[in-house]
VOKOL-71644 format. One record per residue: residue number from 1; residue in three letters; x, y, z of N, C-alpha, C, O, CB in turn. Coordinates in nm, 4 decimals, padded with zeros to 6 digits. Glycine has a CB too. Layout:
N
<NUM, "ALA", <X, Y, Z>, <X, Y, Z>, <X, Y, Z>, <X, Y, Z>, <X, Y, Z>>
...
//
This chain:
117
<1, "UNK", <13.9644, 08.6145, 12.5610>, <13.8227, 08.5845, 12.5614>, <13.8027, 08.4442, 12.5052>, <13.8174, 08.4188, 12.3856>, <13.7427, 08.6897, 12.4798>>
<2, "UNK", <13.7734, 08.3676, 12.5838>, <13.7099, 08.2173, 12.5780>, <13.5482, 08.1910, 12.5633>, <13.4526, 08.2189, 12.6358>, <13.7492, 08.1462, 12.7146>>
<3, "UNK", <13.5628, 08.1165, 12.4209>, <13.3904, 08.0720, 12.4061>, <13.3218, 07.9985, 12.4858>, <13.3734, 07.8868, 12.4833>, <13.3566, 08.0003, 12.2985>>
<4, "UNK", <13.2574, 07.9995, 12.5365>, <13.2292, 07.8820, 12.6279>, <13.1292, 07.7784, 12.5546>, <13.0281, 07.8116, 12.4927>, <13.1620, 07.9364, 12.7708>>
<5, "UNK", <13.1747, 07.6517, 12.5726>, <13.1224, 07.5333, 12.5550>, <12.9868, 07.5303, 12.5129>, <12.9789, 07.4951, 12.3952>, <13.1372, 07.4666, 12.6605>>
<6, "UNK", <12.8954, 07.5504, 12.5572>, <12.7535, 07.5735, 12.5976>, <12.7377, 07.6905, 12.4460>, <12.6857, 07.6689, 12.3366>, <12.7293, 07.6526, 12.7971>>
<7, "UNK", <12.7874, 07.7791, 12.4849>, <12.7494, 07.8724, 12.3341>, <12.7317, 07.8683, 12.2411>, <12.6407, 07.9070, 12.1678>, <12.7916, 07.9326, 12.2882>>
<8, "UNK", <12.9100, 07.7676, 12.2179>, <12.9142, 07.7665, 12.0747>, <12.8604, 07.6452, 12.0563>, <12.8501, 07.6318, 11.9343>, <13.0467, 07.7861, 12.0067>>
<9, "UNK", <12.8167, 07.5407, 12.1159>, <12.7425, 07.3988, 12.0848>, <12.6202, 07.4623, 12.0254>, <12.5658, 07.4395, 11.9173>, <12.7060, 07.2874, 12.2278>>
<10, "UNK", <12.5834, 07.5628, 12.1383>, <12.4000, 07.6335, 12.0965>, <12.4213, 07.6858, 11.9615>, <12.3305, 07.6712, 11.8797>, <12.3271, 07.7948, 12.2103>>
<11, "UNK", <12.5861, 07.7757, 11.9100>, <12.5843, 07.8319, 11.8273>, <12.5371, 07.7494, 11.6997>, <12.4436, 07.7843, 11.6276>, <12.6903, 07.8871, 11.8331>>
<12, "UNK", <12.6304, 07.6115, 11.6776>, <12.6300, 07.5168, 11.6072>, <12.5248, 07.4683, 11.5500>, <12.5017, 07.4646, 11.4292>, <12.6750, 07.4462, 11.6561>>
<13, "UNK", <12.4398, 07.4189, 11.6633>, <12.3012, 07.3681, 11.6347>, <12.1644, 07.4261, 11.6244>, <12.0519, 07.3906, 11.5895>, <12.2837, 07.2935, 11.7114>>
<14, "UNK", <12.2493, 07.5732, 11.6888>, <12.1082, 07.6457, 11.6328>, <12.0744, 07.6902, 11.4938>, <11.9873, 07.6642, 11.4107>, <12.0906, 07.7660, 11.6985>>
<15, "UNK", <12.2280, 07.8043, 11.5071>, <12.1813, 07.8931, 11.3552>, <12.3364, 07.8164, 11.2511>, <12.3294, 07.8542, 11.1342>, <12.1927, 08.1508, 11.3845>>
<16, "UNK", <12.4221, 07.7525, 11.2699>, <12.5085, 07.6853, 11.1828>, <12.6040, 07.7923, 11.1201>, <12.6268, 07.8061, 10.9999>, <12.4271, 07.6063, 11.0759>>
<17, "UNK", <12.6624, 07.8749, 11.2372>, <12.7349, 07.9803, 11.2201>, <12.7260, 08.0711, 11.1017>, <12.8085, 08.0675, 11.0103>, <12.8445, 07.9401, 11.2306>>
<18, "UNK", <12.6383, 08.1413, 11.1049>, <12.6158, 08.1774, 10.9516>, <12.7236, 08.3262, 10.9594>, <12.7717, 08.3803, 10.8599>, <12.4103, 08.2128, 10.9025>>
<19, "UNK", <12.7460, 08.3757, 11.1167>, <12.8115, 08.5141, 11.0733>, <12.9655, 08.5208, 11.0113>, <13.0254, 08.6102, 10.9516>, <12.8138, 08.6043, 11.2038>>
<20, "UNK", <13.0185, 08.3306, 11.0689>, <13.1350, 08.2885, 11.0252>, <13.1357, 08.2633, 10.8572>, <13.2461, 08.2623, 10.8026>, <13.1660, 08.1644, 11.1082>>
<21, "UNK", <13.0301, 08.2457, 10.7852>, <13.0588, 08.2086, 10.6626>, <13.0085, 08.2734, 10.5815>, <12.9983, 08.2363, 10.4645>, <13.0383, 08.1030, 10.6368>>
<22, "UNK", <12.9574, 08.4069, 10.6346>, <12.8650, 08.5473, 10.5113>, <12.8459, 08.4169, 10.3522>, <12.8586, 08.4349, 10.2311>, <13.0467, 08.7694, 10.4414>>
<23, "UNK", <12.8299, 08.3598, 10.3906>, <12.7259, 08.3016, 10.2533>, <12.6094, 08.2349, 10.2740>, <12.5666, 08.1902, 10.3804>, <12.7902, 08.1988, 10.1631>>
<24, "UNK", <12.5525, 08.2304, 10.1473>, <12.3901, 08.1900, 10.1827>, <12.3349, 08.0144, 10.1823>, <12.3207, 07.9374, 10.0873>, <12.2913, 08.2738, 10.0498>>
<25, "UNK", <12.3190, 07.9999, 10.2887>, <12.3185, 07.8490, 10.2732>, <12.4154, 07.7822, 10.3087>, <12.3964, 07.6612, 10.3216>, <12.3031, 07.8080, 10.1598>>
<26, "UNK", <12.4942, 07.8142, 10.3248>, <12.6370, 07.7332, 10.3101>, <12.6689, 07.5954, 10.3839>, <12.6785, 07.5991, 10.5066>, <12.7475, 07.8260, 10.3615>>
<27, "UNK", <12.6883, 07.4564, 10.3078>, <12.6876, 07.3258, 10.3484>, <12.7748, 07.3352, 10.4711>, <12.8488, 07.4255, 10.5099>, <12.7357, 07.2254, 10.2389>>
<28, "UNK", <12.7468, 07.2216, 10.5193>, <12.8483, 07.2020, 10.6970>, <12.9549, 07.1697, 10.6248>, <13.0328, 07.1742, 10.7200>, <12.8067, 07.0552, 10.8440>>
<29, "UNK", <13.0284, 07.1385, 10.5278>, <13.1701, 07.0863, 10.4458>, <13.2080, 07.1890, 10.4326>, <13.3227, 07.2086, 10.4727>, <13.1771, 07.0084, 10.3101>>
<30, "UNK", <13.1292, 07.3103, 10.3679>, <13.1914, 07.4426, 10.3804>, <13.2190, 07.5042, 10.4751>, <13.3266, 07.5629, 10.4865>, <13.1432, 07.5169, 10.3352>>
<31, "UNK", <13.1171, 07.5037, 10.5734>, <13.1569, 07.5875, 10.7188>, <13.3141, 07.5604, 10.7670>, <13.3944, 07.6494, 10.7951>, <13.0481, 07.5278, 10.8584>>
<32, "UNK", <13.3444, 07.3910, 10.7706>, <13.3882, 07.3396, 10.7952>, <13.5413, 07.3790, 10.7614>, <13.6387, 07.3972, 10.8344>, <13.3259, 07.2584, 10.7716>>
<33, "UNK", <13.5192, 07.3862, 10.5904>, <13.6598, 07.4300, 10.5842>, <13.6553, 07.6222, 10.5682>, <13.7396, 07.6943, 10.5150>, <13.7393, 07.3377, 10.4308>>
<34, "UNK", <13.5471, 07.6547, 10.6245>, <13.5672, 07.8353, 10.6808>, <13.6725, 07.8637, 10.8055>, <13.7685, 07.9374, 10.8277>, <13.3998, 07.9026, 10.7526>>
<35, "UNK", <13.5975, 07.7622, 10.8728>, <13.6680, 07.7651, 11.0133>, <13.7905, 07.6762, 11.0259>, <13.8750, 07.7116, 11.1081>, <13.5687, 07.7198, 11.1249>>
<36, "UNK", <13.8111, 07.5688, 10.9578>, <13.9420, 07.5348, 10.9494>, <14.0683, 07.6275, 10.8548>, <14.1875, 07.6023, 10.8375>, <13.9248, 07.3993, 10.9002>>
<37, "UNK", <13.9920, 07.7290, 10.8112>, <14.0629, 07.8135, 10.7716>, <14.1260, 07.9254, 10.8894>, <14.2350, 07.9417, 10.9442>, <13.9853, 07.8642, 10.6701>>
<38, "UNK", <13.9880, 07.9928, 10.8939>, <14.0087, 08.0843, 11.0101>, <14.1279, 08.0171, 11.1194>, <14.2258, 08.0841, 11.1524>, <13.8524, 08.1050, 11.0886>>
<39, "UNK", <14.1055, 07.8781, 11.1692>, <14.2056, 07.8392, 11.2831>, <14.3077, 07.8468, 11.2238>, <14.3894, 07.8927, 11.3036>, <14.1989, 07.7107, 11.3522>>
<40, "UNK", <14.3717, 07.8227, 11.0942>, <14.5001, 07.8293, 11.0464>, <14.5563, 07.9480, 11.0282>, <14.6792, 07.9511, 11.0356>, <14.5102, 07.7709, 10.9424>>
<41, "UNK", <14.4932, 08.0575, 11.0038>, <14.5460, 08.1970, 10.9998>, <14.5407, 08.2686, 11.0889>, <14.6010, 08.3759, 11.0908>, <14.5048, 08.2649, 10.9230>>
<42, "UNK", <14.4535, 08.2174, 11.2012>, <14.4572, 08.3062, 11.3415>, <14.6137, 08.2069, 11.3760>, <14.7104, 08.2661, 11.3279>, <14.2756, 08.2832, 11.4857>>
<43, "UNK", <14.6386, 08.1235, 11.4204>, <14.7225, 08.0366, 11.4103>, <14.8664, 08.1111, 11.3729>, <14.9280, 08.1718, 11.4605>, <14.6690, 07.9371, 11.3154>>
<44, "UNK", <14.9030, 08.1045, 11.2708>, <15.0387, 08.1999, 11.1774>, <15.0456, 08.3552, 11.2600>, <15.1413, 08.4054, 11.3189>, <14.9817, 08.2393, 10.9607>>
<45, "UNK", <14.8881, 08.4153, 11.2368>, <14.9046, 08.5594, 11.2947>, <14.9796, 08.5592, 11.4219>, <15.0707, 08.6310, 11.4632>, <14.7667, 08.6282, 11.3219>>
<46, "UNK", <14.8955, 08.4259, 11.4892>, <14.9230, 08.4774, 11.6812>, <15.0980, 08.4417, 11.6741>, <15.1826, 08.5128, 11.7283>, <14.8062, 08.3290, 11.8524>>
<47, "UNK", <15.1263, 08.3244, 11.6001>, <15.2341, 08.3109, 11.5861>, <15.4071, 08.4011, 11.5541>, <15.5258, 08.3728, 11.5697>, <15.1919, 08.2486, 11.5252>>
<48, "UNK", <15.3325, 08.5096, 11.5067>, <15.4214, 08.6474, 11.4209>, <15.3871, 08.7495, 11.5673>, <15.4701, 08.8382, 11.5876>, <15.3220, 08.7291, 11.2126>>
<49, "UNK", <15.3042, 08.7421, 11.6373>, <15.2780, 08.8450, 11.7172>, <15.1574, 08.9420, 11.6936>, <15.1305, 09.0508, 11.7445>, <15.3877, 08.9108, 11.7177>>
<50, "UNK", <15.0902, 08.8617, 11.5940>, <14.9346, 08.9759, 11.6271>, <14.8361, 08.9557, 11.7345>, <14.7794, 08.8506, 11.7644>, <14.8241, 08.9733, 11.5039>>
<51, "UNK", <14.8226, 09.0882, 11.7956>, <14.7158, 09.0893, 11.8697>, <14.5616, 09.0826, 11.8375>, <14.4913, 09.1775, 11.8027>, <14.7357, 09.1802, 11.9241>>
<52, "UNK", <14.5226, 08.9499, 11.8561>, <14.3752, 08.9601, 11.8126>, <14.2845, 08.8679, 11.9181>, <14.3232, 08.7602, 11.9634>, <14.3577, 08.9021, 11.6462>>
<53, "UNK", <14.1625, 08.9276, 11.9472>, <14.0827, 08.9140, 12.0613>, <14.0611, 08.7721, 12.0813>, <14.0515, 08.7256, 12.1948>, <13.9563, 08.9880, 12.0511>>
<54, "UNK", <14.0512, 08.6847, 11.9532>, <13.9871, 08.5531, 11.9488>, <14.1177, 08.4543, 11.9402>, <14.2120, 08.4950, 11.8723>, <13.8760, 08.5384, 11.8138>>
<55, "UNK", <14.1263, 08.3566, 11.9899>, <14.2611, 08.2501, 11.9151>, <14.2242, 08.1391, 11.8558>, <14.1167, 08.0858, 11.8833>, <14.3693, 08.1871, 12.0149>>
<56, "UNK", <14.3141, 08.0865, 11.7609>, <14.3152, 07.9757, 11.7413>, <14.2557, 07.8665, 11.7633>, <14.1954, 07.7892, 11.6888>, <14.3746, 07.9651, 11.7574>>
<57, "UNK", <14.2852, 07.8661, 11.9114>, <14.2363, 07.7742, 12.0086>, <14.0530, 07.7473, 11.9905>, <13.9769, 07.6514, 11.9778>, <14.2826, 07.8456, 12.1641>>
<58, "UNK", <14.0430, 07.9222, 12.0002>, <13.8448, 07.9402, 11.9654>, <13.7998, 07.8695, 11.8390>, <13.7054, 07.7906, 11.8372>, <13.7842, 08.1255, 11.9274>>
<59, "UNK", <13.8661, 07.8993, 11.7434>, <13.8367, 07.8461, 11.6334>, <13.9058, 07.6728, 11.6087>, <13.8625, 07.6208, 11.5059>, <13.8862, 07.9582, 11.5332>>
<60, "UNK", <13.9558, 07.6280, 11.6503>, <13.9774, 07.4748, 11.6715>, <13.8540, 07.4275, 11.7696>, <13.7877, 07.3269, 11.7444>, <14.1381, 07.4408, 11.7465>>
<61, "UNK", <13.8404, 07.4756, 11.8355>, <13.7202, 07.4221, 11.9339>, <13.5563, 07.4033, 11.8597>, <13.4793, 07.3082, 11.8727>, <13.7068, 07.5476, 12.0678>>
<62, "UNK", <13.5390, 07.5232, 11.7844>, <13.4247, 07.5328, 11.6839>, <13.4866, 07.3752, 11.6147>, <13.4847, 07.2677, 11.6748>, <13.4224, 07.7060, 11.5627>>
<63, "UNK", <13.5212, 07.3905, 11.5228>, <13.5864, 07.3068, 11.4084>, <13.5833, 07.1272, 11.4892>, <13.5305, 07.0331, 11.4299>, <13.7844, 07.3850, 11.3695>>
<64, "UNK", <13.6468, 07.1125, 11.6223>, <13.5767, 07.0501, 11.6629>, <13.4739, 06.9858, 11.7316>, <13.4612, 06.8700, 11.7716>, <13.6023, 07.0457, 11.6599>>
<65, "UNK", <13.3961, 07.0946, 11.7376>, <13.1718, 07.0470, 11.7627>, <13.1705, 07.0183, 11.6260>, <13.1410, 06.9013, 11.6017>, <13.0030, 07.2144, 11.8137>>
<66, "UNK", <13.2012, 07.1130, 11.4967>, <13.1736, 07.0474, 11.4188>, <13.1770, 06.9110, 11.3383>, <13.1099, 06.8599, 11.2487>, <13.1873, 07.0983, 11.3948>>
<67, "UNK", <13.3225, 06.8666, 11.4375>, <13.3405, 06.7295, 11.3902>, <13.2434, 06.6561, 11.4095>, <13.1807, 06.5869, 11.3293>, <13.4390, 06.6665, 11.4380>>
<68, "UNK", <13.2217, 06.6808, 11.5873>, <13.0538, 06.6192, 11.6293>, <12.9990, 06.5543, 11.6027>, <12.9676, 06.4354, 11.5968>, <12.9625, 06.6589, 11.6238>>
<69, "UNK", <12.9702, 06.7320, 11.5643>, <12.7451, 06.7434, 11.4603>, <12.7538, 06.6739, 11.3323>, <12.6716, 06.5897, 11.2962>, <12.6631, 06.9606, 11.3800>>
<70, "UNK", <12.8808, 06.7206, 11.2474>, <12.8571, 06.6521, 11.1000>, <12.9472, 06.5240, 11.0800>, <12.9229, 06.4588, 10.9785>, <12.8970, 06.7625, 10.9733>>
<71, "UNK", <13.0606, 06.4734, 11.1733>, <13.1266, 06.3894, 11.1498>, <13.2415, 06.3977, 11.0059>, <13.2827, 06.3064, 10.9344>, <13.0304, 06.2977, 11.1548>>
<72, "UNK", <13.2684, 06.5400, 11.0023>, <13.4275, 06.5424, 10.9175>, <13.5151, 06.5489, 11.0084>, <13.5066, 06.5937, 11.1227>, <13.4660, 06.6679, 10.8155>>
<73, "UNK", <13.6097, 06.4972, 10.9476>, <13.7358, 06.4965, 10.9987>, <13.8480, 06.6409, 11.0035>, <13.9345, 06.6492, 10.9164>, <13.7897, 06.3882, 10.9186>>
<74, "UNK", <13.8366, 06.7449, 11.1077>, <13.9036, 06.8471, 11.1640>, <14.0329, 06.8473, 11.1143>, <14.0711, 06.9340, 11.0357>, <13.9015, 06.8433, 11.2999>>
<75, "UNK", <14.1053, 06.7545, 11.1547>, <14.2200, 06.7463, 11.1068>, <14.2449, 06.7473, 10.9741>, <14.3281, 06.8175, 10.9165>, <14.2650, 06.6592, 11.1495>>
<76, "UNK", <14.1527, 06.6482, 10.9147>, <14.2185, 06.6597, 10.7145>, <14.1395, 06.8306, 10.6854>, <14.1797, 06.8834, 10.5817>, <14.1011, 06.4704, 10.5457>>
<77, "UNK", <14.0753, 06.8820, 10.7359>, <14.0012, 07.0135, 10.7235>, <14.1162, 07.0675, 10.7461>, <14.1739, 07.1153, 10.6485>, <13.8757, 07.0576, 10.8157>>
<78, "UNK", <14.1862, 07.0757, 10.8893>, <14.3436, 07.1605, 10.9085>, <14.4686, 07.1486, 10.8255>, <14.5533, 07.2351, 10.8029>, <14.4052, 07.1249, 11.0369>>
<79, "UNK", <14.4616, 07.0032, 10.7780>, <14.5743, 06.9769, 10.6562>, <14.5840, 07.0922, 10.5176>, <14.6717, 07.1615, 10.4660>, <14.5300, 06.8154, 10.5848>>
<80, "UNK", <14.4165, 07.0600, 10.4925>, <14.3580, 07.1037, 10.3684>, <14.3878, 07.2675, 10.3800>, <14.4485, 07.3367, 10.2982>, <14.1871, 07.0577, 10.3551>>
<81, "UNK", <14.3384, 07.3012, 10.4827>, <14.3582, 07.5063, 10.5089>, <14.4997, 07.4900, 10.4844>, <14.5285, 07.5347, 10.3734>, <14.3198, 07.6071, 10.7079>>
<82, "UNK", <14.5748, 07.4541, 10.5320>, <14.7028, 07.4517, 10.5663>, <14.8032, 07.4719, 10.3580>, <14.8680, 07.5617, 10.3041>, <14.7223, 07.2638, 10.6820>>
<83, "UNK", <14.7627, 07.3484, 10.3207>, <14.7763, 07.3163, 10.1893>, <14.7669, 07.3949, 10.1155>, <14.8527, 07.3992, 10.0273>, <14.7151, 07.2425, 10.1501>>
<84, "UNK", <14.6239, 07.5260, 10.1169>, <14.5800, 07.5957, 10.0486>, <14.6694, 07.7427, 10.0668>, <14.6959, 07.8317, 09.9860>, <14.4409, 07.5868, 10.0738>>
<85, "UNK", <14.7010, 07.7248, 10.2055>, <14.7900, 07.8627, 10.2310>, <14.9242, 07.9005, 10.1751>, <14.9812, 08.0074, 10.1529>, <14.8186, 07.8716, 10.3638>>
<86, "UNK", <14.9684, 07.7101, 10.1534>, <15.1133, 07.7077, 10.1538>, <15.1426, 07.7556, 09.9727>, <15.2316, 07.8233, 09.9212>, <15.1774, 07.5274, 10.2111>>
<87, "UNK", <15.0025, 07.6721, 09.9045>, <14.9704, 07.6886, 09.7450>, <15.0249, 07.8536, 09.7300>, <15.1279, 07.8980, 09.6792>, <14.7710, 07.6623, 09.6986>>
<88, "UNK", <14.8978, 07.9295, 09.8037>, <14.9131, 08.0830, 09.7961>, <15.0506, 08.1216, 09.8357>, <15.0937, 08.2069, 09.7580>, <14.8105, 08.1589, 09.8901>>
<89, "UNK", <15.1152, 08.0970, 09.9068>, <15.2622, 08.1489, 09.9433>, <15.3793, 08.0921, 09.8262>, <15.4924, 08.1399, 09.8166>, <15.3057, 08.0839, 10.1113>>
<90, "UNK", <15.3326, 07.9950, 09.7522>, <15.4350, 08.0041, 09.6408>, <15.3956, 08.1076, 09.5523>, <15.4796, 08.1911, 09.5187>, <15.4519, 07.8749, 09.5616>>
<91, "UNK", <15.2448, 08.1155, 09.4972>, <15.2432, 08.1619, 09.4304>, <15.2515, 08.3390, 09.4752>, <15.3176, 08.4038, 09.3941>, <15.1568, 08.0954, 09.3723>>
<92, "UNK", <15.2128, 08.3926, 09.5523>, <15.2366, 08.4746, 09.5809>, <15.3313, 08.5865, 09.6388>, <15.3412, 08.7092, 09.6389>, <15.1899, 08.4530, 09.5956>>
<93, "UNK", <15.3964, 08.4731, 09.6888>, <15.5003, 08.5106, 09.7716>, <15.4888, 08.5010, 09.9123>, <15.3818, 08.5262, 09.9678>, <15.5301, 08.6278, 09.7458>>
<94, "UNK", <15.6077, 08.4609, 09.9856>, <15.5651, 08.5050, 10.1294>, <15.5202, 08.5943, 10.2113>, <15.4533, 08.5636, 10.3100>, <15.6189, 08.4991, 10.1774>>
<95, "UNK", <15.5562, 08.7340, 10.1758>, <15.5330, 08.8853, 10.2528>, <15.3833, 08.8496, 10.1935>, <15.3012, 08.8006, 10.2711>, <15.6369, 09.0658, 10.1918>>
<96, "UNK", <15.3461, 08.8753, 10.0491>, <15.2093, 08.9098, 10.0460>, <15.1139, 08.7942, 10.0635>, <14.9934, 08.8134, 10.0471>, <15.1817, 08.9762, 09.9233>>
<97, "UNK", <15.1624, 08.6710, 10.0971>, <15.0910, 08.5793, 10.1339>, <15.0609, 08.6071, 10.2816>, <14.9436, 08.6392, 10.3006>, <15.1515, 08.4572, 10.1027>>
<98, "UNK", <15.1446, 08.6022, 10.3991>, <15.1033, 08.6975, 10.5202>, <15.0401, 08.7431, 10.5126>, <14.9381, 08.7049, 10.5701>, <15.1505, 08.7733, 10.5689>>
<99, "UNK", <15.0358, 08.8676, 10.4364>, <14.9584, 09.0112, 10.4579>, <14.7863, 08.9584, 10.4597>, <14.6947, 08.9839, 10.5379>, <14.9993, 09.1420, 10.3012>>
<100, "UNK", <14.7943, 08.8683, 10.3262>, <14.6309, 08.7935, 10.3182>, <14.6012, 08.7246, 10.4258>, <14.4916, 08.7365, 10.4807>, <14.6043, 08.6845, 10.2028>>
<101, "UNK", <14.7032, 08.6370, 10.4729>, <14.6917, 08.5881, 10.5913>, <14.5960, 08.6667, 10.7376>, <14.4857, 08.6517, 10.7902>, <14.8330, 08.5741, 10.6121>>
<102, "UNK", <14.7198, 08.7551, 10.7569>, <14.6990, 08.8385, 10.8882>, <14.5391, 08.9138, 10.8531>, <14.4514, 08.9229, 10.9390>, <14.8484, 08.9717, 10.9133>>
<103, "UNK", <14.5221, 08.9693, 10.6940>, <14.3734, 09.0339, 10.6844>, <14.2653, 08.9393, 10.6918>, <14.1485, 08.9727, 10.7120>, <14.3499, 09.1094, 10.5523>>
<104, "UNK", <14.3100, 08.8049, 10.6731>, <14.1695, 08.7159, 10.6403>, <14.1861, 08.6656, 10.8344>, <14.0728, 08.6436, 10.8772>, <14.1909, 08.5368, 10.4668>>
<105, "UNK", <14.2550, 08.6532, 10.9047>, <14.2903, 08.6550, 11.0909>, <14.1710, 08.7793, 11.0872>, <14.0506, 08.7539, 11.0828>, <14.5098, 08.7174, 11.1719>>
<106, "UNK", <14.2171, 08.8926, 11.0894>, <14.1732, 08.9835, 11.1214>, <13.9631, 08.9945, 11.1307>, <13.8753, 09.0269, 11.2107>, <14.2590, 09.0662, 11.0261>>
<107, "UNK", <13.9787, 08.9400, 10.9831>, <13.8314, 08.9079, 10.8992>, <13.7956, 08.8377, 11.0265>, <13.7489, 08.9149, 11.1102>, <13.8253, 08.8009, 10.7290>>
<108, "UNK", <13.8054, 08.6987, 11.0688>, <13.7908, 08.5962, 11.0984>, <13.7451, 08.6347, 11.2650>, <13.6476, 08.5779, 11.3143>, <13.9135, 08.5109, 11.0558>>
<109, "UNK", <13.8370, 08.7506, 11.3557>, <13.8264, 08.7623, 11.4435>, <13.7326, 08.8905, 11.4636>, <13.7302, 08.9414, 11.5757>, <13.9354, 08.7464, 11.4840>>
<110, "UNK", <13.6544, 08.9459, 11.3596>, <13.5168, 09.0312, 11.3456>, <13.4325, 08.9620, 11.3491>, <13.3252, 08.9933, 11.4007>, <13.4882, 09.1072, 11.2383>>
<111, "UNK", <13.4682, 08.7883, 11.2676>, <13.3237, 08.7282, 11.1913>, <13.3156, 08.6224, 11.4214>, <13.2255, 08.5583, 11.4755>, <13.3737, 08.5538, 10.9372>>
<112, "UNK", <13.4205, 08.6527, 11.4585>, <13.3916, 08.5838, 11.6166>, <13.3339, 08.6682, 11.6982>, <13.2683, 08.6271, 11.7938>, <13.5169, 08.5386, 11.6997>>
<113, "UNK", <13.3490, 08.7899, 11.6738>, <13.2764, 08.9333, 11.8180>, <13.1467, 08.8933, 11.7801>, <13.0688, 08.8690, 11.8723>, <13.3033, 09.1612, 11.7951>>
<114, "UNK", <13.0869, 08.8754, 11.6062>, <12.9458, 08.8959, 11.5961>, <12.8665, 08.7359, 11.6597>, <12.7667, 08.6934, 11.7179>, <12.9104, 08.9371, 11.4148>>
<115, "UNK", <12.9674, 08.7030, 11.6111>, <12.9063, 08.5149, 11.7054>, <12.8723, 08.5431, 11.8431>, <12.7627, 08.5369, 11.8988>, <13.0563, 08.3625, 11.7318>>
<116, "UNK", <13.0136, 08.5829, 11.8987>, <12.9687, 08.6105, 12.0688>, <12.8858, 08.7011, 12.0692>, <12.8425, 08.7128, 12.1838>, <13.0778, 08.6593, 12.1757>>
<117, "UNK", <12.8148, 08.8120, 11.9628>, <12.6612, 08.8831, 12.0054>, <12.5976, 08.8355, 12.0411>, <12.4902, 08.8880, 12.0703>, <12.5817, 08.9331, 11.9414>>
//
């Protein structure tokens, strides 16, 4: 299932993805690094072999309209998710760093069905 262009631009500029970031208010810097999150852990999941409705790909595409609309930079947003995951996998370990991984994928690809509502 592919977002289409048109949607998620409308999504963007209409309501500023709010089902992606269950918080109140939340700045476009935050969205920003929600969904550069989400792309990094859908990312790892699809990578291991989970089946999940939304990809990566969906969530890189958001991440960049958002470059767009607000003019951050996607990429240091993908560095930064990236950075934060790798933090958690020392400290946590690898197996249970996954596991957060694949549940916050999982999260990520609920917080996309309610977008495409």
């Amino acid at each position: 299932m592919r977002l289409s262009k048109t949607i998620t631009i409308g999504l963007i500029a209409a309501v500023g993805i709010p089902a992606v970031l269950a918080a109140k208010d939340p700045s476009p810097k935050k969205m920003m690094e929600m969904v550069a999150d989400c792309a990094y852990v859908v990312g790892v999941a699809e990578g291991n072999g989970a089946k999940l409705n939304y990809t990566s790909a969906d969530w890189l595409t958001i991440a960049r309209l958002m470059e767009q609309k607000f003019g951050f930079n996607s990429d240091e947003a993908m560095k930064l998710a990236r950075a934060k995951r790798e933090r958690q996998a020392r400290v946590m370990g690898a197996d249970e760093a996954y596991q957060s991984m694949l549940r916050t994928a999982k999260s990520c690809d609920r917080e996309m069905a309610v977008i495409q509502s």
